[in-house]
C-alpha positions as CSV (number, residue, x, y, z in Angstrom):
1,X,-6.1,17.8,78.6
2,X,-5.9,16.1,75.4
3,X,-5.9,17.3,71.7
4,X,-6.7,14.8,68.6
5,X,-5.9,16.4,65.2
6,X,-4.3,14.7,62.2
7,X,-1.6,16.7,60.5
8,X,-2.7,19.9,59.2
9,X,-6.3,19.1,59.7
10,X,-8.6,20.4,62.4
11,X,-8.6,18.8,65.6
12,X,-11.1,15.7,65.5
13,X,-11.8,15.5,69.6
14,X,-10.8,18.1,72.3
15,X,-11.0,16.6,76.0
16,X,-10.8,18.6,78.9
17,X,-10.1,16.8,82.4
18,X,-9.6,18.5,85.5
19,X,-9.0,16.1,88.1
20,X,-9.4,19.0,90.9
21,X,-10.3,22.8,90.5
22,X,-10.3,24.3,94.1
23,X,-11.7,28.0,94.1
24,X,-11.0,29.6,97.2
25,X,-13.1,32.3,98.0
26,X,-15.8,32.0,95.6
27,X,-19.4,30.9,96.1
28,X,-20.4,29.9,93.0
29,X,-22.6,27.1,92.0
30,X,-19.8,24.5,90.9
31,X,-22.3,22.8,88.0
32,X,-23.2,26.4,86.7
33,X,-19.2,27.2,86.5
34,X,-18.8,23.8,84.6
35,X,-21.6,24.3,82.6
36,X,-20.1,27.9,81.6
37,X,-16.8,26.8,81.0
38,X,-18.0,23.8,78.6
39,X,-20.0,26.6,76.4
40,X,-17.2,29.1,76.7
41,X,-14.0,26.6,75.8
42,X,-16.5,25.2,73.1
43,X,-17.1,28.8,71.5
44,X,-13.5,29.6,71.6
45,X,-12.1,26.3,70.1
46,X,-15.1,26.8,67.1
47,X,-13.7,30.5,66.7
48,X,-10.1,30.3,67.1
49,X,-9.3,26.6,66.7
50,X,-5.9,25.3,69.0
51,X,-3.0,26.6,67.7
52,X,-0.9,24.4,70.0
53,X,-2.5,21.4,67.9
54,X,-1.6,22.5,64.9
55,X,1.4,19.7,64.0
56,X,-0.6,17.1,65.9
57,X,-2.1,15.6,69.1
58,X,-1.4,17.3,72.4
59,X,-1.3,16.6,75.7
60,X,-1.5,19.0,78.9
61,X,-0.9,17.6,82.4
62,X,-0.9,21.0,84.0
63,X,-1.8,24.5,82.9
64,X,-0.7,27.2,85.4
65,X,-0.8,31.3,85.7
66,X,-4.3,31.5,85.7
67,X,-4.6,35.2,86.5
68,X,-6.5,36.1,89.6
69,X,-10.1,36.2,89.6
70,X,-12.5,38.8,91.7
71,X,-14.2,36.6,94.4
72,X,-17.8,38.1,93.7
73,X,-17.8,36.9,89.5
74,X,-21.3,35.3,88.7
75,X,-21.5,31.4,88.2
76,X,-21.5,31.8,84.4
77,X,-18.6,34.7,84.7
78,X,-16.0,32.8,86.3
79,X,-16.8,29.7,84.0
80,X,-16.6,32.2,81.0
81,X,-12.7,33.5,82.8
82,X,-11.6,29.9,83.2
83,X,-12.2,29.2,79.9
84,X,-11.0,32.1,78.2
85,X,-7.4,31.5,80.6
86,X,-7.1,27.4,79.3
87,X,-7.7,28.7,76.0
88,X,-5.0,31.4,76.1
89,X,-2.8,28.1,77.4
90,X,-3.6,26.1,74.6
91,X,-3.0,28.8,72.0
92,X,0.6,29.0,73.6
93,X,0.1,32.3,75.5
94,X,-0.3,30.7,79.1
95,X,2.0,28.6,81.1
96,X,2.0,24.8,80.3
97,X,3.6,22.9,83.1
98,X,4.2,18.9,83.1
C-alpha cells in the first residue's frame, strides 16, 4: 500500500495492492468484493483523509488484525468490512506489520 502526500497537504495518489487476499469460508463473488472495497476505501479516504500520511508518503507491506468476518456477509458487505478494517490501519488504529 502506498501513500503520496506532500507535507501538510492532502495526499495526491492512494494505491492499494494486495498481492493475495485468501477468504476462507466465503462464497462471494471476488470482482463484486473488489468492486465494494474500491467504493468503500474511496468514500472513507474522501471523508476522513489518512491520518498515517499526514507528515508524508507512506508505505504498508503488511496490514494484519483484520477482525473476523461472518462467512455468510453479501459480496458488497464483506468489500464494505475490508475496507472499513485497512482504513482503521491506515489511520493508525490497526496493526501495520513489515
Amino acid at each position: 500500500m502506498g501513500v503520496n502526500s506532500a507535507a501538510g497537504k492532502e495526499p495526491s495518489a492512494i494505491r492499494v495492492d494486495i498481492g493475495e487476499l485468501v477468504l476462507d469460508g466465503f462464497r462471494a463473488d471476488p470482482d463484486r468484493v473488489s468492486a465494494a472495497f474500491e467504493t468503500e476505501l474511496t468514500r472513507l479516504v474522501r471523508l476522513h483523509g489518512v491520518p498515517l500520511a499526514a507528515r508524508g508518503a507512506l508505505a504498508v507491506d503488511a496490514l494484519s488484525g483484520l477482525p473476523p468476518l461472518p462467512a455468510g456477509l453479501s459480496a458488497r458487505r464483506l468489500g464494505q468490512e475490508l475496507a472499513r478494517a485497512v482504513h482503521e490501519g491506515l489511520s493508525g488504529h490497526g496493526e501495520v506489520g513489515p
